[in-house]
MIZA-286586 format. One record per residue: x, y, z of N, C-alpha, C in turn. Coordinates in steps of 0.05 Angstrom, whole numbers, padded with zeros to 5 digits, always signed. Example, Ala and Ser with C-alpha at 12.3 -4.5 7.8 and 13.67 -1.06 7.14 Angstrom:
+00264-00114+00156+00246-00090+00156+00264-00066+00156+00257-00045+00142+00273-00021+00143+00258+00001+00157
***
This chain:
+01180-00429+00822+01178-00425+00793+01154-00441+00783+01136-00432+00766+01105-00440+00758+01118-00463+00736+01106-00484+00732+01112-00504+00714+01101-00486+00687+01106-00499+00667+01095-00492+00637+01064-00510+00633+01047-00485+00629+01022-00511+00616+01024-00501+00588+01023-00530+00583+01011-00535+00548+01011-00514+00527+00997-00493+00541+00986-00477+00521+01017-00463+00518+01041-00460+00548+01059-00446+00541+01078-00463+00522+01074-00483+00528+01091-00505+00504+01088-00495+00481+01064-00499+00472+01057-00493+00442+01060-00466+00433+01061-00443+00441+01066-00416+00437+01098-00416+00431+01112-00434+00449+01142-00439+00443+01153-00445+00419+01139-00472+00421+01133-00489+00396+01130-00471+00367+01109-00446+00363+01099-00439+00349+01118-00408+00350+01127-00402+00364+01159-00374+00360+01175-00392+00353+01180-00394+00324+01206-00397+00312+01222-00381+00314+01248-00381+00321+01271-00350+00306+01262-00353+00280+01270-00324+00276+01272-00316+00253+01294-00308+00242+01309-00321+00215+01336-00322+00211+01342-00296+00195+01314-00298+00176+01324-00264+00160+01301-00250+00151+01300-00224+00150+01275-00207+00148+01277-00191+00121+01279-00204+00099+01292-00195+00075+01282-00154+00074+01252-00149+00091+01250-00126+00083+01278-00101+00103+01281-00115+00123+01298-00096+00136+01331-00105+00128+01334-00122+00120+01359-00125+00113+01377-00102+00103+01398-00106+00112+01421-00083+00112+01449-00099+00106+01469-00083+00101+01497-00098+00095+01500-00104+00068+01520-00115+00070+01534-00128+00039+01519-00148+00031+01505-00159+00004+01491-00179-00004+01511-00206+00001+01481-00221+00002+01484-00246+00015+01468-00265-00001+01476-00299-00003+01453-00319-00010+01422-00317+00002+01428-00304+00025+01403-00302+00045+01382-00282+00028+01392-00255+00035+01386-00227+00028+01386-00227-00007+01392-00252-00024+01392-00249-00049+01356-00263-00060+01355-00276-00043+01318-00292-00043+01311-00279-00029+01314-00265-00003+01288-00239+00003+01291-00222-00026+01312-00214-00039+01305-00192-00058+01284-00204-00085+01293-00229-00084+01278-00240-00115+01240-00236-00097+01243-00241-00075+01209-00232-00068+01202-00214-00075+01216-00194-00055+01212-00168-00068+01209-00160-00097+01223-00171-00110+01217-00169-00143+01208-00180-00155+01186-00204-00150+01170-00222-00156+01146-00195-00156+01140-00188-00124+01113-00174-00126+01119-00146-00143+01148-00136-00151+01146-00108-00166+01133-00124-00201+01150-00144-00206+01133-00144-00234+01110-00149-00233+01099-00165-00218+01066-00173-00218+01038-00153-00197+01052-00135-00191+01037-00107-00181+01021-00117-00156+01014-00094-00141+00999-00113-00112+01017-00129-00098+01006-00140-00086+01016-00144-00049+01019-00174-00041+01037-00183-00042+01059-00207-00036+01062-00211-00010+01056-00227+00007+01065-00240+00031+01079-00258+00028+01101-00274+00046+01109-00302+00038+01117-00306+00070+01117-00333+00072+01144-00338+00100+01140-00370+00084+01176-00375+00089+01174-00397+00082+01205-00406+00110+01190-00439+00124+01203-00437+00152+01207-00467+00141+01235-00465+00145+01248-00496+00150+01248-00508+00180+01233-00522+00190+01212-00539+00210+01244-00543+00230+01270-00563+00210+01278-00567+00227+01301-00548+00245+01305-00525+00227+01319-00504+00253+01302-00488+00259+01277-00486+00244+01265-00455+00248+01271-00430+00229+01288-00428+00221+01300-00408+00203+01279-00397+00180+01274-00371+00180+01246-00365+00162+01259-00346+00144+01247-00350+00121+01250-00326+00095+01229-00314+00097+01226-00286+00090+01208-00272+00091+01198-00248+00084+01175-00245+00069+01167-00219+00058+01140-00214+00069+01132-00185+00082+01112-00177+00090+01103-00203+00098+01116-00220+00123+01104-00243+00136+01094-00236+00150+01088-00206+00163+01075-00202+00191+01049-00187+00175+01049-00186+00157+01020-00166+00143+00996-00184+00143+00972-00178+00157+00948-00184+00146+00940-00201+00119+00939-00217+00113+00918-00219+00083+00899-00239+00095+00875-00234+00078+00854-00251+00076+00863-00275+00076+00848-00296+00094+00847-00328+00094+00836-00342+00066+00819-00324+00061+00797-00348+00046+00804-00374+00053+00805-00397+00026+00799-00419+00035+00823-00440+00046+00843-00421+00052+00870-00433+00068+00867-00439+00091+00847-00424+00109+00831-00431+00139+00825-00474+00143+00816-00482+00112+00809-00511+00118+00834-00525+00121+00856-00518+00119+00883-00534+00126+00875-00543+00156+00879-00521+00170+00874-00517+00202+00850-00530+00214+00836-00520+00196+00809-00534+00202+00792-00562+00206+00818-00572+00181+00810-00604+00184+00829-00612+00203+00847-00599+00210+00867-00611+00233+00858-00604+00265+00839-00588+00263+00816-00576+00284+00800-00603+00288+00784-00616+00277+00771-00639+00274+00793-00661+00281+00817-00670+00261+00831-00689+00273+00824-00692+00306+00838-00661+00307+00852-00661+00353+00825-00664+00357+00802-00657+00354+00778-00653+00371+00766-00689+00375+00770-00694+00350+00765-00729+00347+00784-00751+00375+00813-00735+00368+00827-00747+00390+00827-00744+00417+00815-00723+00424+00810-00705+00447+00787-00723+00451+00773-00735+00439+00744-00747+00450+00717-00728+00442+00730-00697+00440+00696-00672+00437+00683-00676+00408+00686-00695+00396+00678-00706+00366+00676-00730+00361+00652-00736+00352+00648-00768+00343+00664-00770+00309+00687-00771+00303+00679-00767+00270+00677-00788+00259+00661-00803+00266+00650-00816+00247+00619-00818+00254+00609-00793+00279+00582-00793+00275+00567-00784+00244+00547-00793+00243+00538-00774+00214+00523-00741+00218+00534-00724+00208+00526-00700+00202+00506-00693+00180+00480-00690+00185+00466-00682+00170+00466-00656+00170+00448-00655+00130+00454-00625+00118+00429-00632+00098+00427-00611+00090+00394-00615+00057+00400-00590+00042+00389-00584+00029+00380-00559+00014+00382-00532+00021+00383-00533+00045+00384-00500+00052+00416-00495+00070+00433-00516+00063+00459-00519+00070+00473-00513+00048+00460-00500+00019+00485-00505-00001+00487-00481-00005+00524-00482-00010+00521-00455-00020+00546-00450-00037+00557-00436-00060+00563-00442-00080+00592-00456-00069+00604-00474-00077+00628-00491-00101+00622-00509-00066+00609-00524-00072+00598-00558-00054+00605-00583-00071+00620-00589-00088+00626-00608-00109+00616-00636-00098+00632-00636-00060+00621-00665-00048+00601-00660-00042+00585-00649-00022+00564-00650-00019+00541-00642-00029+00542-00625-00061+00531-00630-00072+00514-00649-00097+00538-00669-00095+00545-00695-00105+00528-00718-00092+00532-00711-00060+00514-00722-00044+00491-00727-00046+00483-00706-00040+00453-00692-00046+00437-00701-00073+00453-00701-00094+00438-00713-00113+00441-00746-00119+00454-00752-00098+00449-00783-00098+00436-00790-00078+00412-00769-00060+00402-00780-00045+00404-00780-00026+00433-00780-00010+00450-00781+00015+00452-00754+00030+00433-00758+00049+00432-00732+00068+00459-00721+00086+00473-00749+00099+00492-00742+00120+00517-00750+00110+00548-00740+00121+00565-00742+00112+00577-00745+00141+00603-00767+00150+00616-00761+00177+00633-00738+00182+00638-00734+00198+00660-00705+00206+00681-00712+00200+00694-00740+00202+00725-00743+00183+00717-00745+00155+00691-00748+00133+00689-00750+00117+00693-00716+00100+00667-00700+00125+00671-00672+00118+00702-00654+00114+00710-00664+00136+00743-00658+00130+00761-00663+00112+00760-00689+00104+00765-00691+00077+00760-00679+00053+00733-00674+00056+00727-00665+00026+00731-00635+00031+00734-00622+00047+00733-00593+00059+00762-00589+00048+00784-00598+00060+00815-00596+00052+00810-00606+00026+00813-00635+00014+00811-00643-00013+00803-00624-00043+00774-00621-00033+00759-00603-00057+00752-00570-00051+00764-00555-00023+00750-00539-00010+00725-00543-00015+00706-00558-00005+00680-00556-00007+00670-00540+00009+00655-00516+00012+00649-00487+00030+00623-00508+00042+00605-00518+00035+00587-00529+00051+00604-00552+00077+00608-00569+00068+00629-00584+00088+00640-00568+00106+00657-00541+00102+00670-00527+00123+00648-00521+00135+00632-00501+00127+00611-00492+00148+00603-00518+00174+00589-00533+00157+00582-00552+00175+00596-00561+00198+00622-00564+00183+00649-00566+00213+00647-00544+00226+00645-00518+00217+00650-00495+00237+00620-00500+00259+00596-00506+00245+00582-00512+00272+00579-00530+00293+00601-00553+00280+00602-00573+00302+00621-00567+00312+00642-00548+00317+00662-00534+00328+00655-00515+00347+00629-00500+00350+00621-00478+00355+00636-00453+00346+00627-00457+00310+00626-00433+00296+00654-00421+00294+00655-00399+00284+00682-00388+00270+00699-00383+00301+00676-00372+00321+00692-00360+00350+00703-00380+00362+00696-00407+00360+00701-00432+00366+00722-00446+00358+00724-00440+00335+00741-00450+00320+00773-00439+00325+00770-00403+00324+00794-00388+00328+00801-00395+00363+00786-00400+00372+00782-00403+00403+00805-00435+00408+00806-00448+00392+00817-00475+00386+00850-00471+00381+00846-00453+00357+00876-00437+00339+00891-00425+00374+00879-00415+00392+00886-00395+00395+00898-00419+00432+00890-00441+00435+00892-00457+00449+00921-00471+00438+00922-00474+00415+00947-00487+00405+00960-00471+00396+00962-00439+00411+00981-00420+00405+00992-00403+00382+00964-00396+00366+00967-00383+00344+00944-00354+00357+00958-00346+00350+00939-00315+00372+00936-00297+00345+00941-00302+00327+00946-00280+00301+00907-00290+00283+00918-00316+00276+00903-00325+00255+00873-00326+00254+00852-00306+00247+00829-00303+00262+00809-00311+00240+00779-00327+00248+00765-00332+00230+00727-00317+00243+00719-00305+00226+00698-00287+00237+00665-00305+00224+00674-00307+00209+00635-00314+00187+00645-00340+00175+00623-00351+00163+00620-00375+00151+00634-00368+00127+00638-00387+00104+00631-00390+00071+00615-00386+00072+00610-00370+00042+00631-00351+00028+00625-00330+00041+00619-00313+00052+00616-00288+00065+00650-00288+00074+00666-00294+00093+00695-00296+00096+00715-00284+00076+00707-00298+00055+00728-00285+00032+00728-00252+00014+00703-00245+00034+00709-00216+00022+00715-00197+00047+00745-00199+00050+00760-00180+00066+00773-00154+00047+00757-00128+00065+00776-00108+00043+00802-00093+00054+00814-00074+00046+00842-00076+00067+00840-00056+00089+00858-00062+00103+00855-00056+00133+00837-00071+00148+00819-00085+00137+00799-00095+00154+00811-00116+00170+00809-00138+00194+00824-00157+00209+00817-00182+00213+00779-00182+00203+00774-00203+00202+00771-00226+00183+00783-00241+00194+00786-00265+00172+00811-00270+00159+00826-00264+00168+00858-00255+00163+00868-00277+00185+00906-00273+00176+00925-00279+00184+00947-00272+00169+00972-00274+00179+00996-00268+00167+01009-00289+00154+01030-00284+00137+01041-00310+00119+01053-00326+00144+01070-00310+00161+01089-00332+00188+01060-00339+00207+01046-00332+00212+01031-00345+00236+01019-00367+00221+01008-00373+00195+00999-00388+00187+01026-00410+00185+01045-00398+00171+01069-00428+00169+01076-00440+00192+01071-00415+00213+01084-00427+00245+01069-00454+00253+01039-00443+00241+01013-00461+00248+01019-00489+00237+01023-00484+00214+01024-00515+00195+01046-00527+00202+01065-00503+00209+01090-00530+00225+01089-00550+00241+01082-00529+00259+01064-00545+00286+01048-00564+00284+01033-00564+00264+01017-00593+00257+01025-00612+00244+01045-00604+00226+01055-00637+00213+01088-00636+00227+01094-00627+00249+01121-00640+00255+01118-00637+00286+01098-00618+00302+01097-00628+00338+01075-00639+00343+01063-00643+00372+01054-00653+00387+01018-00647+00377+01017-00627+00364+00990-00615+00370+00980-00633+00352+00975-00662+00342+00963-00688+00330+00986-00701+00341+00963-00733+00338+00973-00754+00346+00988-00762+00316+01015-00783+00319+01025-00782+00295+01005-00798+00271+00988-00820+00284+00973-00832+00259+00955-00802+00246+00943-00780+00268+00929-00758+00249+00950-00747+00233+00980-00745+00245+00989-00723+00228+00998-00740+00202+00989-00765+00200+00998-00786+00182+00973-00785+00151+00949-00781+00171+00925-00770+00157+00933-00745+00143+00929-00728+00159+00924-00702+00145+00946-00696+00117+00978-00713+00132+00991-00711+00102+00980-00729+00080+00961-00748+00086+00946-00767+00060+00932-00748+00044+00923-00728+00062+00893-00708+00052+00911-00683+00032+00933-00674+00049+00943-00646+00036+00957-00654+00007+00969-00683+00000+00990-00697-00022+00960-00703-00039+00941-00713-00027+00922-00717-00051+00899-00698-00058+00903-00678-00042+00895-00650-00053+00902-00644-00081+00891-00619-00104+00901-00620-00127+00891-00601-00140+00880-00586-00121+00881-00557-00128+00901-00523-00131+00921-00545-00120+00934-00519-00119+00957-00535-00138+00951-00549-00155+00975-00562-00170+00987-00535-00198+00982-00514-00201+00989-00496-00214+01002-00477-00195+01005-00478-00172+01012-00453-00156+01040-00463-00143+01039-00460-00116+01073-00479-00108+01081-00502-00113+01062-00518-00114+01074-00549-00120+01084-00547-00143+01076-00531-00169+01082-00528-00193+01107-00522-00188+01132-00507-00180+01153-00504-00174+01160-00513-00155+01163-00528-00144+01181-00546-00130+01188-00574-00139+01216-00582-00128+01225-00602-00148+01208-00628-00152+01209-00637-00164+01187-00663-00177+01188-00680-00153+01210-00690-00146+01223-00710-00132+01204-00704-00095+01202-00681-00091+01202-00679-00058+01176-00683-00057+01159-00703-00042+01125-00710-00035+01114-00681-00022+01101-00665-00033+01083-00647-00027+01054-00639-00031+01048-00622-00005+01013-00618-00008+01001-00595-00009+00979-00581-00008+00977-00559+00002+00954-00557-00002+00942-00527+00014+00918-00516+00013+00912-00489+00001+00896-00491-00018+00892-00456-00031+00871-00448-00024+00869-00423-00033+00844-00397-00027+00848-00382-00045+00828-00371-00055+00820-00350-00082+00792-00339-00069+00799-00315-00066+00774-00284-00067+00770-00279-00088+00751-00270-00109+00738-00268-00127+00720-00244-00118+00717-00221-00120+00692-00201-00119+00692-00174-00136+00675-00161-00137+00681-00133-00149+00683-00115-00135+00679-00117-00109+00687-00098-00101+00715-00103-00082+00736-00106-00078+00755-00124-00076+00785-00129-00103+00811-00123-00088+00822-00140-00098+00825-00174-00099+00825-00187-00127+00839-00211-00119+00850-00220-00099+00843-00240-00089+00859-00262-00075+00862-00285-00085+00890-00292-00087+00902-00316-00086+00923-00326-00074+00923-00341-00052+00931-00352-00029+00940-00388-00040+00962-00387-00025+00967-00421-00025+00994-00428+00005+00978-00443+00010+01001-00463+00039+01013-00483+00032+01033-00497+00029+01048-00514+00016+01064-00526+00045+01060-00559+00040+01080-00566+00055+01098-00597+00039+01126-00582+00038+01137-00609+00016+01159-00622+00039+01159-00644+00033+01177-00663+00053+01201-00672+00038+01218-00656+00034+01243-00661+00022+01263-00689+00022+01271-00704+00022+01281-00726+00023+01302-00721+00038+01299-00736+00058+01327-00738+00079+01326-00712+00101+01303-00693+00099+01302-00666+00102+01281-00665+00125+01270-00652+00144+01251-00639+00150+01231-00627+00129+01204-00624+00140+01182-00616+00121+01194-00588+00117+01190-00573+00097+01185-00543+00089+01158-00538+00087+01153-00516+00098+01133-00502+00107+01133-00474+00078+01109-00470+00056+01111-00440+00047+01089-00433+00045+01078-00405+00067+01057-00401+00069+01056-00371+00041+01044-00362+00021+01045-00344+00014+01013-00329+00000+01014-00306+00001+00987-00286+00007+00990-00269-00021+00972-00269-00042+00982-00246-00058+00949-00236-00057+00954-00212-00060+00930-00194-00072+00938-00173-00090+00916-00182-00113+00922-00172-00145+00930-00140-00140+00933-00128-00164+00921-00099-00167+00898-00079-00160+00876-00101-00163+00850-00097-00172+00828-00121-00176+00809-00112-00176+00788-00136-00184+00793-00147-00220+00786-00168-00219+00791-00181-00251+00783-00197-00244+00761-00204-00252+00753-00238-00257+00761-00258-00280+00770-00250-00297+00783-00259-00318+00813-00260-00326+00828-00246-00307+00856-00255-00294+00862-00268-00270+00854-00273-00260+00861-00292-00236+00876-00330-00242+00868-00330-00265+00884-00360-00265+00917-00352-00276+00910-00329-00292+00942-00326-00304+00952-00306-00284+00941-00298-00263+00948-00281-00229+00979-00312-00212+00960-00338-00222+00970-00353-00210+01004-00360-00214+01010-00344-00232+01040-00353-00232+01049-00336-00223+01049-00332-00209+01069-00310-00183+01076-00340-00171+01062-00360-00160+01067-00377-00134+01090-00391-00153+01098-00407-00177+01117-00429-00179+01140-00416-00172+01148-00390-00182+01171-00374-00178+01181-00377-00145+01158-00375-00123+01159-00370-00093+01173-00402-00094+01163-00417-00094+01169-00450-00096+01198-00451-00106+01204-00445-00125+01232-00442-00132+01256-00431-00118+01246-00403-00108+01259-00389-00087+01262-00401-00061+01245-00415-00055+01244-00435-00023+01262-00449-00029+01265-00474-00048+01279-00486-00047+01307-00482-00054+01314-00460-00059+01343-00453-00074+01346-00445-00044+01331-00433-00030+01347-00416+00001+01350-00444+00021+01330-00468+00024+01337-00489+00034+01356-00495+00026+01374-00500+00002+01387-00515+00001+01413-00496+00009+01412-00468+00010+01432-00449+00015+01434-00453+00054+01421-00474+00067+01425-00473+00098+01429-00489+00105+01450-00508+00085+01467-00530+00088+01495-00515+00091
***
């Protein structure tokens, strides 16, 4: 009998069961099948296309709406990404605290840190610095830069796909990435492959615990997505997350957010969720954003229903 390598660990690791599939559900209603339905009726009043999986780390047990569907990454990819950098740092294939130089023909629109940089003068930034500010502020210049000291987007998924996420794919740099139209595959992932992903990084093996000690410093003092899931979930439980917003005209909306809250006394909760609008609107997308506190609300009423 062949021993298990690594990679089959983490594929293990990363197949959760799945406790309930609110779209196929059948039978007599249930607490379970009563939060798949509020999904489902989350995305009928707010029109367009709802993903969710939300996975309690410590059985596995997933809620779920269109978790297996496609949506666009945008800028939810830097969750992974800075945790790409962590392992690569630990692994030895990264100096991060070498300095990474960048100038003028590295910017490209919403760089807050390293454009900040730049006008104070300061050419280079370290790779744990870039990561930071990449997860923190999504800074699209900082990611790039990581994606080339990664070897690039193929490199990068090439990484994902080593720590047993075979779904979650990243093709082009910022901003070019965020305009996925539908049916298309690249640059995508599903709501469960992404939660499976983030499980995996703040509760197994795939970081060392001082990184996975980091990365929750980075995702809690993140603060961009403070209108979307964190906004609904209870005050009390320490949580973080990573968002993404598509913006184009030719394109529906995207707005994307990953959430991970550490419940007291509890295992982390994992809620990965994907919406795409109706339509293009550039002038609805902030009030697009309350679809997510409702999802936050619903996680936690079904956690507490798997006691």
């Amino acid at each position: 009998m062949r021993s298990l390598s690594r990679r089959d660990v983490l594929k293990m690791l990363l197949a959760v069961p799945v406790i309930v599939l609110p779209a196929c559900a059948t039978g007599r209603t249930s607490p379970q099948r009563d939060h798949g339905d509020a999904l489902a009726k989350l995305e009928r009043q707010h029109g367009g296309r709802l993903g969710v999986c939300i996975l309690d780390t410590a059985t596995g047990a997933e809620l779920r709406w269109r978790g297996d569907e496609r949506f666009a990454l945008c800028s939810t990819f830097k969750l992974p990404l800075a945790a790409t950098v962590l392992r690569a740092v630990e692994l030895g294939e990264l100096d991060g605290n070498a300095p990474v130089p960048f100038g003028p023909a590295d910017l490209v629109p919403h760089a807050p840190v390293v454009q900040a940089r730049l006008d104070a003068g300061v050419t280079s930034m370290t790779a744990l610095e870039l990561a930071e500010a990449a997860q923190l502020t999504s800074d699209n210049v900082a990611a790039n830069l990581l994606l080339r000291q990664l070897g690039g987007p193929a490199g990068v998924t090439e990484s994902w796909r080593a720590r047993g996420d075979d779904v979650t794919r990243l093709d082009r740099f910022e901003p070019a990435m965020n305009h996925v139209l539908p049916g298309e595959e690249h640059d995508t992932t599903t709501p469960c492959a992404m939660a499976r992903h983030v499980a995996a990084l703040v509760t197994g093996d795939l970081l060392s615990a001082d990184s996975r000690d980091l990365l929750r410093q980075w995702l809690v003092a993140t603060d961009t997505g403070l209108r979307r899931l964190r906004a609904g979930l209870p005050p009390h439980w320490p949580a973080g997350d990573k968002t993404g917003t598509g913006i184009a005209p030719t394109m529906a909306n995207k707005l994307n957010d990953v959430a991970v809250a550490w419940p007291p006394g509890r295992a982390p909760l994992v809620v990965a969720a994907y919406y795409e609008s109706r339509g293009h609107s550039p002038g609805t997308w902030r009030d697009e954003e309350s679809i997510f506190p409702p999802i936050a609300r619903i996680a936690a009423a079904w956690l507490d229903g798997l006691d």
